[in-house]
VOPAGU-2260 file (C-alpha; in pm, 1 decimal, decimal comma):
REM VOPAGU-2260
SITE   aa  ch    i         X         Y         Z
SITE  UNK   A    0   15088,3    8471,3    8423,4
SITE  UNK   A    1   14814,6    8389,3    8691,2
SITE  UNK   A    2   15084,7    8518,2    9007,2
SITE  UNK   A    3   15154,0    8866,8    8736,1
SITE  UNK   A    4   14724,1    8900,3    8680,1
SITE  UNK   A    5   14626,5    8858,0    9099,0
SITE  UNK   A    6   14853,3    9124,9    9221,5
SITE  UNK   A    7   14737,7    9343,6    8880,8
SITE  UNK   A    8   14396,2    9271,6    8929,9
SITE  UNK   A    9   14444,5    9365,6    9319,8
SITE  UNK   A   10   14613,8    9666,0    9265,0
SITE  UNK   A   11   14382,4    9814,3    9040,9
SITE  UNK   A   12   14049,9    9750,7    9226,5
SITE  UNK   A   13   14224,3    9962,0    9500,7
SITE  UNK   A   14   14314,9   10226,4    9293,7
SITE  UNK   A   15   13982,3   10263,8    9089,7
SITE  UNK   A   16   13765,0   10240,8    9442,3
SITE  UNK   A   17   13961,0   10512,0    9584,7
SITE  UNK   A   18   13951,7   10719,4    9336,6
SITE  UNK   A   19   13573,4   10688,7    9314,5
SITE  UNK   A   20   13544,6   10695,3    9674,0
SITE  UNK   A   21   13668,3   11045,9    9595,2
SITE  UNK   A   22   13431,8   11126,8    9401,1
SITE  UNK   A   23   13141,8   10991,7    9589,2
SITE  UNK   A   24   13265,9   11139,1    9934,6
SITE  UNK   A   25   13315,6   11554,7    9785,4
SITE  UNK   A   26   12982,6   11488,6    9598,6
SITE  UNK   A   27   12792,7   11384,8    9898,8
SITE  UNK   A   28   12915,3   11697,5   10095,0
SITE  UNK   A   29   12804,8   11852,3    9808,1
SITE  UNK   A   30   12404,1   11718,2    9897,3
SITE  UNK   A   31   12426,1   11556,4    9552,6
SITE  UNK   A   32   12223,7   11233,6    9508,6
SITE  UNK   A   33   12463,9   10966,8    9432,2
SITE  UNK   A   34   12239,4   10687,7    9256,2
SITE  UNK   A   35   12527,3   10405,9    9229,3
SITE  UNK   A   36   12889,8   10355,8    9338,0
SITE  UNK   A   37   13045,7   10048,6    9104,0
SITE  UNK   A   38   13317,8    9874,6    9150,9
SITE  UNK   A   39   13394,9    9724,4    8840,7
SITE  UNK   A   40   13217,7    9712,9    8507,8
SITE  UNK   A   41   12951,4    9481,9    8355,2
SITE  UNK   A   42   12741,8    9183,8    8532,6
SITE  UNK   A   43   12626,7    9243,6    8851,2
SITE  UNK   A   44   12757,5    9008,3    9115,3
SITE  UNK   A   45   12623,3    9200,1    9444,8
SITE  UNK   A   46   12485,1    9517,8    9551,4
SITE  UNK   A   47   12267,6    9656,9    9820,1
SITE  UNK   A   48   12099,7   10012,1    9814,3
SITE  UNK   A   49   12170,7   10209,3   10117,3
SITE  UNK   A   50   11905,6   10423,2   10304,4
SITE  UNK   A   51   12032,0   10727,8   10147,9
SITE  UNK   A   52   11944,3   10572,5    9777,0
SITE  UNK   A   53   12305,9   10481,4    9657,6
SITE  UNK   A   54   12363,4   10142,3    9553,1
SITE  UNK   A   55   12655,1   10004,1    9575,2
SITE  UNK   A   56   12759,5    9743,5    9308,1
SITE  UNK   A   57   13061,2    9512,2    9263,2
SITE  UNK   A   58   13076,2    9417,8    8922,8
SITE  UNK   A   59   13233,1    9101,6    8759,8
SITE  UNK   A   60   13513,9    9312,3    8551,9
SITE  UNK   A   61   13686,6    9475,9    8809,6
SITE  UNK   A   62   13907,7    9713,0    8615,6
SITE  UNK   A   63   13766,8    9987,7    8611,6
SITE  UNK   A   64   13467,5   10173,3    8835,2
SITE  UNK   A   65   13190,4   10438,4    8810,4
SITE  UNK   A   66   12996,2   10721,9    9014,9
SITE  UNK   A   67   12675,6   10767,8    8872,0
SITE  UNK   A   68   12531,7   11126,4    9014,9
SITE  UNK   A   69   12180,1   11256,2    8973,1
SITE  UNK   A   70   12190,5   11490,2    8624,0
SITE  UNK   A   71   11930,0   11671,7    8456,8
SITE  UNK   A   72   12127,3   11615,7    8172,1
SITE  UNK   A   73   12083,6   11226,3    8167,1
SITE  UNK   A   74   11723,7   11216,9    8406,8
SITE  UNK   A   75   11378,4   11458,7    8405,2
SITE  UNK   A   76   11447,0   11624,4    8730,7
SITE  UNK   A   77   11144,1   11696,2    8991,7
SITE  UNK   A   78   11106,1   11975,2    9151,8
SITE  UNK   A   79   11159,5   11775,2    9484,8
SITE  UNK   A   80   11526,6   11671,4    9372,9
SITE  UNK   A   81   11618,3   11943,5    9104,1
SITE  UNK   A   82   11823,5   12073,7    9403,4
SITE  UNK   A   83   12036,0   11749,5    9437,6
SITE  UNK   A   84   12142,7   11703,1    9093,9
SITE  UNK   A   85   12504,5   11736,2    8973,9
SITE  UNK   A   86   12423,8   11989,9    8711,7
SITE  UNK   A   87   12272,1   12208,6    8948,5
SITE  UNK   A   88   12543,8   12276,3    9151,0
SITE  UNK   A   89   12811,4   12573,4    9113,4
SITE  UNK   A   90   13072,7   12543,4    8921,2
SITE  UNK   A   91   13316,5   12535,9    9232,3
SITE  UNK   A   92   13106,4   12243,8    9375,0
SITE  UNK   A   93   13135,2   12072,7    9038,7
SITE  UNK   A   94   13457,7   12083,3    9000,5
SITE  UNK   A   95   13566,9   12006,5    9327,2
SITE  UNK   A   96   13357,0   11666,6    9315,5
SITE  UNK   A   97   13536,7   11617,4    8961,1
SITE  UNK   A   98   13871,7   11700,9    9131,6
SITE  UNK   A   99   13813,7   11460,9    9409,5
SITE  UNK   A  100   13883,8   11163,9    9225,9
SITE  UNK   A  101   14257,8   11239,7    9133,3
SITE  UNK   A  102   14309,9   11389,6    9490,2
SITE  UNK   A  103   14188,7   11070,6    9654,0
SITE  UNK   A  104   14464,2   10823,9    9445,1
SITE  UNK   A  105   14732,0   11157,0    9588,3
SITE  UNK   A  106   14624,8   11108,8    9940,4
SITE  UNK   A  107   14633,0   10705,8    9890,7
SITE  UNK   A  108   14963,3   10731,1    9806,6
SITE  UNK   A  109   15086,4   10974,4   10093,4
SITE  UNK   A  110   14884,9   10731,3   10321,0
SITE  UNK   A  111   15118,5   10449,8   10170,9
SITE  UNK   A  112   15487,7   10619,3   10151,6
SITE  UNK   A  113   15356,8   10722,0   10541,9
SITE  UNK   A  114   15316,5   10361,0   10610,0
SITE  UNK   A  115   15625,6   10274,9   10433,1
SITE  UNK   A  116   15830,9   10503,1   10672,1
SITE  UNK   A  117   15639,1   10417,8   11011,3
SITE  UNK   A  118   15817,9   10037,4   10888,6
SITE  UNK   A  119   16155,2   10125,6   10817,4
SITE  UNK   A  120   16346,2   10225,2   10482,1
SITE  UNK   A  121   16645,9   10068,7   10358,1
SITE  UNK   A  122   16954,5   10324,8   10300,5
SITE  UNK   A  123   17291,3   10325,8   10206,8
SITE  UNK   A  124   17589,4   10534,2   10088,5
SITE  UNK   A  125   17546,4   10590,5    9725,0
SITE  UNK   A  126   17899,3   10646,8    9615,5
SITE  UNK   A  127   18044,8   10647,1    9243,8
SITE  UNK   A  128   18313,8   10391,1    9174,1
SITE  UNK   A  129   18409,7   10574,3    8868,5
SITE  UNK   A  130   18294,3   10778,1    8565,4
SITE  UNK   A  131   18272,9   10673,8    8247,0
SITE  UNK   A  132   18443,9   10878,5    7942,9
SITE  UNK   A  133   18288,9   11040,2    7699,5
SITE  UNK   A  134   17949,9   11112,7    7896,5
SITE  UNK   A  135   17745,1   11395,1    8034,9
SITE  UNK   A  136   17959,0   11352,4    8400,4
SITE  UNK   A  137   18325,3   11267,1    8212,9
SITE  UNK   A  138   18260,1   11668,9    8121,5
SITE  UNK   A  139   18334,5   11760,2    8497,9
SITE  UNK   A  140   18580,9   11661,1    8767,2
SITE  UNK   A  141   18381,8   11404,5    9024,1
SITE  UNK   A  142   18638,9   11189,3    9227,7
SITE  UNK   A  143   18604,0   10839,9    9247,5
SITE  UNK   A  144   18425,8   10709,4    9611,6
SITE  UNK   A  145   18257,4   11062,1    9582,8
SITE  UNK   A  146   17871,7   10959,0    9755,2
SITE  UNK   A  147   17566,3   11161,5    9570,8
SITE  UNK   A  148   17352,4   11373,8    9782,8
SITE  UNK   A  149   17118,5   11551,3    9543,5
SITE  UNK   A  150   17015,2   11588,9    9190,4
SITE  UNK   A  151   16837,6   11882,0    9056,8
SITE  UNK   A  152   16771,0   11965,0    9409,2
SITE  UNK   A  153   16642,6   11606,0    9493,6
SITE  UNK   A  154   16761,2   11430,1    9815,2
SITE  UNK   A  155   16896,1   11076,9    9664,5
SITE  UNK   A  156   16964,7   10793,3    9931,6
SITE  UNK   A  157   16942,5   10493,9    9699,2
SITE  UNK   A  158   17124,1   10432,9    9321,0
SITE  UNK   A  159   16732,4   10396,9    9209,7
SITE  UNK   A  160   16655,1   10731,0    9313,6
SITE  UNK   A  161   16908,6   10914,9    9112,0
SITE  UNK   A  162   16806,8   10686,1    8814,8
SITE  UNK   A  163   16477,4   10881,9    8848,7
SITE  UNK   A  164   16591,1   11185,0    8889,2
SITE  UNK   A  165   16873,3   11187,3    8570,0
SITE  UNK   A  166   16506,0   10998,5    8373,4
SITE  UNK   A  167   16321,9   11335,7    8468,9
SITE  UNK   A  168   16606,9   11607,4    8394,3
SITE  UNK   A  169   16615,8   11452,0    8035,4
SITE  UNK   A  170   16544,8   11769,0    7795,8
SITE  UNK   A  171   16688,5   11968,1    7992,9
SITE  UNK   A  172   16999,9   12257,3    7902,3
SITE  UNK   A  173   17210,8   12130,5    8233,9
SITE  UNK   A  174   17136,9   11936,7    8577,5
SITE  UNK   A  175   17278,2   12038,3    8853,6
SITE  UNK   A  176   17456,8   11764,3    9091,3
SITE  UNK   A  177   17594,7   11787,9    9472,7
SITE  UNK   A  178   17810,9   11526,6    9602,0
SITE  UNK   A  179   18050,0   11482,8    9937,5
SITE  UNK   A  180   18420,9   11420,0    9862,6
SITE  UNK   A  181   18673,3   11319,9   10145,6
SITE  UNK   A  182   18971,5   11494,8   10140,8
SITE  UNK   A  183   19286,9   11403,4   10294,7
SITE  UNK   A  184   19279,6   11594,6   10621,8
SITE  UNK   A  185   18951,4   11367,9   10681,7
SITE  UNK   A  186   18713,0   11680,9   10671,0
SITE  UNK   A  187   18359,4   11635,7   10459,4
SITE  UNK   A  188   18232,7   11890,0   10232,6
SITE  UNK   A  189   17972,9   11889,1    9979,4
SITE  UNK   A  190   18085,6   11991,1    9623,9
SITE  UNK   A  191   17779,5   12167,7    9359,9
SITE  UNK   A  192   17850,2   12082,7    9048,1
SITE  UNK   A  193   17629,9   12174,0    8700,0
SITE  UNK   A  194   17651,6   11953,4    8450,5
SITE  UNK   A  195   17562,1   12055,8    8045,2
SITE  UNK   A  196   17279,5   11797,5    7888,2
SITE  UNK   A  197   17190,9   11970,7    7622,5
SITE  UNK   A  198   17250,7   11690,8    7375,4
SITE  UNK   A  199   17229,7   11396,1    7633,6
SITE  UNK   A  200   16965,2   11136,5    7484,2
SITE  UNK   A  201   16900,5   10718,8    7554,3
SITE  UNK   A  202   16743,8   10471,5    7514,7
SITE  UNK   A  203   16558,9   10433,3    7885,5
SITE  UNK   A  204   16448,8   10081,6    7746,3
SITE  UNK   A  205   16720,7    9954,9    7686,1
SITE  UNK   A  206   17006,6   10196,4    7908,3
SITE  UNK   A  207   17012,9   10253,7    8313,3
SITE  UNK   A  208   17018,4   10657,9    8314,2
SITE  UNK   A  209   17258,1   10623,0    8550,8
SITE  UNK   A  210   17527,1   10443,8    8317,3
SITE  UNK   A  211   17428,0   10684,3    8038,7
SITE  UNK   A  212   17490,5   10987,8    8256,5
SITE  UNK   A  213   17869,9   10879,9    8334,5
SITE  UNK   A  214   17803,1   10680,2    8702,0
SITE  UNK   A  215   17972,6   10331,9    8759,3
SITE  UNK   A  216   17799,4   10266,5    9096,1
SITE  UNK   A  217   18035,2   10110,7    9389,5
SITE  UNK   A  218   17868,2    9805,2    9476,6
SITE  UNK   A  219   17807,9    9753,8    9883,4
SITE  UNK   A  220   18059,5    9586,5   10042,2
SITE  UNK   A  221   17925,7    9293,0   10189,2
SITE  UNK   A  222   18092,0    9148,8   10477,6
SITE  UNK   A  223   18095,5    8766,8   10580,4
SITE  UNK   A  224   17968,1    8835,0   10927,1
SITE  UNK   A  225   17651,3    8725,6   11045,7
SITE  UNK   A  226   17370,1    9031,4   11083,8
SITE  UNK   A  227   17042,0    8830,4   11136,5
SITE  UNK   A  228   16935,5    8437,2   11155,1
SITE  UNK   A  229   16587,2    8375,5   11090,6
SITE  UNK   A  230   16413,8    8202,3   11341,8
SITE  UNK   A  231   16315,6    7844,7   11244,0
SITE  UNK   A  232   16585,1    7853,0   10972,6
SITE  UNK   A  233   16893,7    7591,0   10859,4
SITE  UNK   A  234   17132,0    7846,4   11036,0
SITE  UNK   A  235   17005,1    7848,5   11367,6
SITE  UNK   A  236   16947,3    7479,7   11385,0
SITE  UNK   A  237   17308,6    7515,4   11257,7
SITE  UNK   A  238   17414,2    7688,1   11585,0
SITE  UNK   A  239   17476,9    8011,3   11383,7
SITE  UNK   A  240   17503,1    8294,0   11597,5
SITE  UNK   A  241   17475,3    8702,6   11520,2
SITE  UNK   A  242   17852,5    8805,4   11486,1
SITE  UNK   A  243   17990,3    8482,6   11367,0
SITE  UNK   A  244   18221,5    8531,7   11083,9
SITE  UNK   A  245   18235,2    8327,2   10809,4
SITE  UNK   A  246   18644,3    8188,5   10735,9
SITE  UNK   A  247   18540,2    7875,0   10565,1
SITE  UNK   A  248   18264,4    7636,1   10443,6
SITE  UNK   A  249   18374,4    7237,4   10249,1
SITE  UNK   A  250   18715,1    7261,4   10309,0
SITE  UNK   A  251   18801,7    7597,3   10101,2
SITE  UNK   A  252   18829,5    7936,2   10222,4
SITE  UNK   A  253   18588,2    8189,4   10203,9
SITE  UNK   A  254   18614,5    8357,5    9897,4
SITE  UNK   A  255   18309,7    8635,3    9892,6
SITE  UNK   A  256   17931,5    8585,7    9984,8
SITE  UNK   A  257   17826,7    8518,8    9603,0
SITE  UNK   A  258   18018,9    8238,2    9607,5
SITE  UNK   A  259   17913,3    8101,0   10013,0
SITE  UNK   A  260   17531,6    8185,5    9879,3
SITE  UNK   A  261   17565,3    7979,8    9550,8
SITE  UNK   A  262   17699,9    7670,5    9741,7
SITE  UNK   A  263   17373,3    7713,8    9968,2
SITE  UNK   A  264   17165,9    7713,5    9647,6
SITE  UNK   A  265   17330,5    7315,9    9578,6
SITE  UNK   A  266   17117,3    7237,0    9865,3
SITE  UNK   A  267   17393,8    7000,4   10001,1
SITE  UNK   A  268   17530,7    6923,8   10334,6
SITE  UNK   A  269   17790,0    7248,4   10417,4
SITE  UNK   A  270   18059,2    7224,9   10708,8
SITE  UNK   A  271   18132,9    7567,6   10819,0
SITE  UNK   A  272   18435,1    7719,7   10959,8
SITE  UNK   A  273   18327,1    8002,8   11150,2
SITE  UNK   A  274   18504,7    8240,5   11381,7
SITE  UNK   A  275   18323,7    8293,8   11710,6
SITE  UNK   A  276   18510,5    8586,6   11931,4
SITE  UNK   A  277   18883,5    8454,0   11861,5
SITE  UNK   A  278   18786,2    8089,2   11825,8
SITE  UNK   A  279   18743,6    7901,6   11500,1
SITE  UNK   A  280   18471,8    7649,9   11539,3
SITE  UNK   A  281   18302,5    7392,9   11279,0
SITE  UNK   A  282   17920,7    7347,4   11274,8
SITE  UNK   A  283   17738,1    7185,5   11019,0
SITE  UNK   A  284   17443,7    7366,6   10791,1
SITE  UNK   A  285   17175,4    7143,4   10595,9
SITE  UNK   A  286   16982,5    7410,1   10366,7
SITE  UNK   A  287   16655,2    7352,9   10361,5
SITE  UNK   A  288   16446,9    7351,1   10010,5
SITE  UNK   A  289   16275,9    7638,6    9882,4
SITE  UNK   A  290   16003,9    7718,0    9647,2
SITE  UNK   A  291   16183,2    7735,2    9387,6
SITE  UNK   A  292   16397,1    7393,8    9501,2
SITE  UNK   A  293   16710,6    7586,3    9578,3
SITE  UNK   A  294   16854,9    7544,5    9919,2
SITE  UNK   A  295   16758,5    7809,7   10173,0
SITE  UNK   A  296   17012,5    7883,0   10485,4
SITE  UNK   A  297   16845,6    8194,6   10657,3
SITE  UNK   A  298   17123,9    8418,5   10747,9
SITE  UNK   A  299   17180,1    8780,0   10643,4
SITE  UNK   A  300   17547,2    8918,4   10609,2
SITE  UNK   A  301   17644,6    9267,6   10718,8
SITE  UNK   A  302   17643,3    9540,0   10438,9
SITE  UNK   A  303   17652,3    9878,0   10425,8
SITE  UNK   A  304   17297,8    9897,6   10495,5
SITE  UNK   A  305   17099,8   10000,7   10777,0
SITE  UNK   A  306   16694,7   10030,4   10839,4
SITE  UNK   A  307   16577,0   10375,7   10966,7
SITE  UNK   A  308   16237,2   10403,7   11092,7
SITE  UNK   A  309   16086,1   10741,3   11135,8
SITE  UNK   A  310   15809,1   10833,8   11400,6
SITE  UNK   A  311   15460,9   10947,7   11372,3
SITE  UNK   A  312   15467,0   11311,3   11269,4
SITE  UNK   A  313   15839,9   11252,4   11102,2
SITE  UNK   A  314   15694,6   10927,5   10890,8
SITE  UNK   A  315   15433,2   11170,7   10797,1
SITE  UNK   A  316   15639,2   11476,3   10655,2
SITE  UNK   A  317   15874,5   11214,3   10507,0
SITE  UNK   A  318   15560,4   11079,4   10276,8
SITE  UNK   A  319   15452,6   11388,0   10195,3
SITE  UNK   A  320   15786,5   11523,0   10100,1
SITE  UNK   A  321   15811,6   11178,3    9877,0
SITE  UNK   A  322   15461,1   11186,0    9736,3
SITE  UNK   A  323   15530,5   11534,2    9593,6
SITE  UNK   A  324   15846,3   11435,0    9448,0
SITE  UNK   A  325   15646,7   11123,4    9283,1
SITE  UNK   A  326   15406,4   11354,0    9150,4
SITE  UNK   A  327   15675,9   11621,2    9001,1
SITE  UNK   A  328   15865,3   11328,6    8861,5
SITE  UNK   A  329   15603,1   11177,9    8684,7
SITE  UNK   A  330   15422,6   11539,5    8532,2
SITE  UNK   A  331   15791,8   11589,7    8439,9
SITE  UNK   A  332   15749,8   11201,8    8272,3
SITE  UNK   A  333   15426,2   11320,8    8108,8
SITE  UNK   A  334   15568,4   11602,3    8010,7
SITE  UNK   A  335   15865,8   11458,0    7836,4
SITE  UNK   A  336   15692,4   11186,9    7674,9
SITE  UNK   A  337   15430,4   11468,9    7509,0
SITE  UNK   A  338   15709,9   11668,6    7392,1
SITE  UNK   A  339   15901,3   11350,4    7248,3
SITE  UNK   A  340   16183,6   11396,6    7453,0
SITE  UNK   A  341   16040,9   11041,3    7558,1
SITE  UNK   A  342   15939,5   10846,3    7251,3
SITE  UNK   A  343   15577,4   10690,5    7240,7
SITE  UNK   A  344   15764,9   10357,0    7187,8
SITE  UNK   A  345   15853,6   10366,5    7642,3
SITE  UNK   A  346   15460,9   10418,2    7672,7
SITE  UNK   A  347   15327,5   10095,1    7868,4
SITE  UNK   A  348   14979,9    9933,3    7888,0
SITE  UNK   A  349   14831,7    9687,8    8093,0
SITE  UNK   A  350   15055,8    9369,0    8019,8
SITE  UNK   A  351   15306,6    9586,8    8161,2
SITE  UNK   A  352   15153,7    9733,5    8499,7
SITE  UNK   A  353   15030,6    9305,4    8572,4
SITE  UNK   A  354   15439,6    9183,4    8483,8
SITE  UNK   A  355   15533,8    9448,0    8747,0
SITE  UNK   A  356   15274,0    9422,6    9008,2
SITE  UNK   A  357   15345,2    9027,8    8954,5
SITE  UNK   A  358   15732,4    9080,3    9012,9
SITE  UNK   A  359   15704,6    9351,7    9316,0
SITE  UNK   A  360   15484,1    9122,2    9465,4
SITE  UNK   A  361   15698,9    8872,8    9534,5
SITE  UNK   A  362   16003,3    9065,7    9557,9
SITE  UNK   A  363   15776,8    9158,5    9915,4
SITE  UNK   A  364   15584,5    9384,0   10086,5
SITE  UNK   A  365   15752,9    9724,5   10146,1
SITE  UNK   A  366   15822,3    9688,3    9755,5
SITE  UNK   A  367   15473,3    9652,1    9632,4
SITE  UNK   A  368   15388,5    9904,3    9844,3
SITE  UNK   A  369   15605,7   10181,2    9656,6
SITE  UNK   A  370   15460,4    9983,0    9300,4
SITE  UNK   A  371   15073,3   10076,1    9455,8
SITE  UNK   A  372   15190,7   10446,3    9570,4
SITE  UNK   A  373   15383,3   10486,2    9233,1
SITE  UNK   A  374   15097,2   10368,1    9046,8
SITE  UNK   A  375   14843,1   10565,4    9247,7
SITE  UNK   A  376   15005,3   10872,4    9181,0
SITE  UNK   A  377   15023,0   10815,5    8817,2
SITE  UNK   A  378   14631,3   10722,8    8783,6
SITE  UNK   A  379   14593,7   11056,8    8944,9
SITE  UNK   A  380   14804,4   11276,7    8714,2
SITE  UNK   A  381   14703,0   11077,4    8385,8
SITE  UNK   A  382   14321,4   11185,1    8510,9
SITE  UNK   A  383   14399,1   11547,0    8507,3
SITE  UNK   A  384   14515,8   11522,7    8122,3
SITE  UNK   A  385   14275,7   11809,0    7984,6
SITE  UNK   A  386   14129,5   11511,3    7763,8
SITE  UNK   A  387   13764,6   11499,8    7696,0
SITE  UNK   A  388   13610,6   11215,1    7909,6
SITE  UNK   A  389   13884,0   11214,5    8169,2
SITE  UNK   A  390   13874,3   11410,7    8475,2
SITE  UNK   A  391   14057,4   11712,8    8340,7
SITE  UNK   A  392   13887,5   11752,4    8035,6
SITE  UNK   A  393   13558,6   11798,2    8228,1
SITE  UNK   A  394   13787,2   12084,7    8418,8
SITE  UNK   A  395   13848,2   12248,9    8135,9
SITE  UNK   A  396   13447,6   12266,9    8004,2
SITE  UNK   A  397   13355,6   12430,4    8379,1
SITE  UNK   A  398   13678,1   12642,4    8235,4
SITE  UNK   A  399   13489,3   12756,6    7979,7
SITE  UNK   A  400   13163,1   12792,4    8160,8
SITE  UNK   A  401   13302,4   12964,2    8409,4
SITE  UNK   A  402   13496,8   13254,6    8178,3
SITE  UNK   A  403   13142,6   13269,6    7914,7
SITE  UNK   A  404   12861,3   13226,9    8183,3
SITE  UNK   A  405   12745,6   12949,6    8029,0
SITE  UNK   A  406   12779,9   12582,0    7979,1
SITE  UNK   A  407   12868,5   12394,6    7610,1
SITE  UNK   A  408   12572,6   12270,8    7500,8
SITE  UNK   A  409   12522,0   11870,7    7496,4
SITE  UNK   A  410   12567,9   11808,0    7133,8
SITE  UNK   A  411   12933,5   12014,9    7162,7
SITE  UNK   A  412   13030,0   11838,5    7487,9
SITE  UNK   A  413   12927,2   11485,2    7310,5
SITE  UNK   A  414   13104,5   11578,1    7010,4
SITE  UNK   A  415   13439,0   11658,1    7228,6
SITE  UNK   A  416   13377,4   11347,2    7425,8
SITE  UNK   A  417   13401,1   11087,8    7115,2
SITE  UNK   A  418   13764,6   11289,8    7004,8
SITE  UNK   A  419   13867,2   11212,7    7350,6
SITE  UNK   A  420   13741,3   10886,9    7367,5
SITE  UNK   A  421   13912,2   10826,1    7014,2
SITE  UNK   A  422   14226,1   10998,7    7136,4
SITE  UNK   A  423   14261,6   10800,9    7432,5
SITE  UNK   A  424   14153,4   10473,6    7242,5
SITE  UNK   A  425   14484,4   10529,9    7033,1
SITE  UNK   A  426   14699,4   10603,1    7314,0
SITE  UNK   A  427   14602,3   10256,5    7452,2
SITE  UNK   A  428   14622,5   10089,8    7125,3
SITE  UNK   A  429   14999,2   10239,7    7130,9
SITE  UNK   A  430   15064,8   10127,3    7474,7
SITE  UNK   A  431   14911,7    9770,6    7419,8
SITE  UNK   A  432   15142,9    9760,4    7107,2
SITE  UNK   A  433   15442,4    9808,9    7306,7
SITE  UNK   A  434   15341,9    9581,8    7583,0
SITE  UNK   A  435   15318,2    9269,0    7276,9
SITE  UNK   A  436   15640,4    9363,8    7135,5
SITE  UNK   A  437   15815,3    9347,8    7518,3
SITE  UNK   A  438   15650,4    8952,2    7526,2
C-alpha cells in the first residue's frame, strides 16, 4: 500500500503544480496580481512571498493545488490595483489564463513522450496468430501471421496499442483495419480492410479488446541466445558471453526460456551447456537473490525486439504525434463513457490511479513515464468538462459573457457552482465506489 501511495502521491503533486504553473505563468503575462501559488491544500508547512507579492505555499495535503488571483469579486479593489485584478481583464485574457491550466498538463505530457523517444522505444512485429470465430474480425478474411499496421487510421507498433485503439472505436458503425500479408512470391503489400461493429460490445473490465475483436496475438519468439549480460551480474561472473547459445543447463536439454528462467528463480547452483561459435562448453551459474528472494541470473535472450531511438527534432514530432493521439483517445474515452457506450461501472477513482502508479513504478522508468504522460493528458481533458467549478465550466460563463455583453451575476454563477460541485461530488462518489468493489 505504502510503495502504491509514494508513486500516487508523486505523480499527482507534478501534475497539479503544472497545471497551476499554467495558470500562474498566462496570468502573470496577463499583469494580473497573483496573491498565492499552493501546492497542496490545508496546513501550511512553508512559504515565502516573493518581491512581486505572490506567496508561494506548500501545503501538508498535497493532492490538489490553487492560484489565488486578485478579484474584485472576492477583494475591495483600489484604484492603484483595479487594473491588476482578474475580473478586470478581457474576456480573451481571462480565458486564456483559465485555459492555461489544461494546456500546461498537454505540454507536460509532449515534454514526457519527447523524453521517452530521445531514450529509446521498444517495438516489435505485431502479427495475429489466428482469429477467433464468431467475432467482429471472423466476419472478414485476415490470414494468419498477417502483422497490424493501423487501426482507424492509427499507426500500431505494439499489441497494447491496438487494444487502445479497438477500446476507442467502441460505438462505432465499422473500424477500419490495414494489415501486411506475405504472399508466396515473397512480395509485401498492405491489405485495407473495414470491419462492421455495429453490435460489438464487452466487458473492458473483465475482456482484452483485442480478444473480443477476433485477435489471438503470436507471442515473440524468444530465442535461447544471449542478447545482453548485465554487468556485475551471476552471468558474467558465469563467463557468459553475448552470442552464447543456450543447449543445456542440469543435465537436460533446453526446452524453451520459461522453463531455463524458472530454474533460475530456484536460486540453485545451474551447470550450463552453452554453445560458443561451434564449441559446446560447460560453465557454472550461481543466481544471485533478489528482492523478492528469487534467484536473479542477469542475461537477456534475443526476441523479436529491437530499441529505436529517435533524434532531437524526430523525438520531438514523434511526441507530438503521440500526445495528440492520447488526447483523441481519451475525449473519444470521455465521450463513450457519457454516452454509455462505456458503463459508469469502468469509471476509476483514486485507489485506482495509486494501484497503478504503484505497479508502473516498479515495472521501471520508461513505463511510469507513459503512466505520468497518460495521466497528464487526462487531468487536462477532464478540466475542460463544461462543469461548473472546473476549468471549462468557467469557459463556458466568459461564453455567455462574451455572446450577451455581460457577465452572470454572482448569485447565478454561485448557484451553478454548488450543481457542479454536487455533480462532480457524485461522479467521485461513483468512481470511489468502483475502486472498493476492485479491493
Amino acid at each position: 500500500m505504502l510503495w502504491s501511495l509514494l508513486p500516487f502521491v508523486i505523480t499527482m503533486s507534478i501534475l497539479v503544480t503544472i497545471h497551476e504553473f499554467g495558470h500562474f505563468c498566462v496570468a502573470r503575462l496577463c499583469k494580473v496580481q497573483v496573491e498565492c501559488f499552493s501546492i497542496g491544500f490545508g496546513k501550511k508547512l512553508w512559504s515565502h512571498k516573493f518581491l512581486s507579492g505572490t506567496e508561494l505555499v506548500i501545503a501538508m495535503i498535497p493532492l490538489g493545488g490553487y492560484v489565488k488571483m486578485l478579484d474584485g469579486r472576492a477583494t475591495a479593489l483600489s484604484s492603484s490595483n483595479e487594473r491588476f485584478a482578474f475580473d478586470r481583464k478581457k474576456i480573451w485574457q481571462r480565458a486564456a489564463i483559465i485555459f492555461a491550466g489544461p494546456f500546461a498538463n498537454f505540454v507536460l505530457a509532449l515534454i514526457i513522450y519527447w523524453i521517452i523517444f530521445l531514450i529509446g522505444v521498444v517495438v516489435y512485429p505485431v502479427k495475429i496468430k489466428e482469429i477467433i470465430p464468431n467475432t467482429p474480425a471472423s466476419t472478414v478474411t485476415i490470414p494468419a501471421g498477417a502483422e497490424l499496421k493501423t487501426i482507424d487510421n492509427i499507426k500500431v507498433e505494439t499489441w497494447n496499442d491496438v487494444n487502445l485503439a479497438l477500446i476507442a472505436a467502441m460505438g462505432k458503425d465499422n473500424v477500419s483495419l490495414s494489415y501486411i500479408d506475405s504472399s508466396d512470391d515473397g512480395n509485401q503489400k498492405e491489405i485495407k480492410k473495414s470491419v462492421d461493429i455495429n453490435n460489438w460490445r464487452f466487458d473492458i473490465e473483465k475482456d482484452l479488446a483485442i480478444s473480443a475483436f477476433g485477435f489471438v496475438p503470436k507471442m515473440l519468439e524468444v530465442h535461447p541466445v544471449v542478447s545482453k549480460v548485465v554487468s556485475g551480474s551471476a552471468a558474467e561472473k558465469a563467463g557468459l558471453q553475448i552470442g552464447d547459445k543456450i543447449v543445456g543447463y542440469n543435465d537436460q536439454s533446453y526446452v524453451d526460456w520459461n522453463d531455463f528462467s524458472n530454474n533460475i528463480k530456484k536460486a540453485q547452483v545451474m551447470m550450463l551447456k552453452v554453445n560458443r561459435g561451434k564449441k559446446d562448453i560447460y560453465l557454472k551459474l550461481v543466481p544471485t537473490i533478489g528482492i523478492d528472494g528469487k534467484g536473479v541470473a542477469g542475461l537477456y535472450p534475443t526476441t523479436g525486439t529491437k530499441v529505436v531511438q529517435y533524434g532531437f527534432l524526430e523525438g520531438f514530432n514523434k511526441g507530438m504525434a503521440q500526445t495528440m493521439l492520447t488526447i483523441k483517445l481519451t475525449t473519444r474515452s470521455l465521450y463513450q463513457l457519457v454516452t454509455g457506450i462505456i458503463g459508469l461501472k469502468h469509471l476509476s477513482g483514486p485507489i485506482t490511479i495509486a494501484k497503478s502508479a504503484g505497479q508502473t513504478a516498479s515495472y521501471g522508468f520508461t513505463p511510469y513515464l507513459y503512466f505520468l504522460a497518460f495521466i497528464s493528458i487526462s487531468l487536462g481533458i477532464i478540466n475542460l468538462v463544461p462543469l461548473p467549478i472546473l476549468d471549462g465550466g468557467h469557459l463556458v460563463f466568459l461564453l455567455f459573457e462574451k455572446i450577451k455583453g455581460k457577465a452572470l451575476s454572482n448569485k447565478a454563477q454561485e448557484r451553478f457552482f454548488r450543481i457542479g460541485l454536487f455533480l462532480l461530488m457524485v461522479i467521485m462518489g461513483i468512481a470511489l465506489f468502483n475502486d472498493i468493489l476492485r479491493l
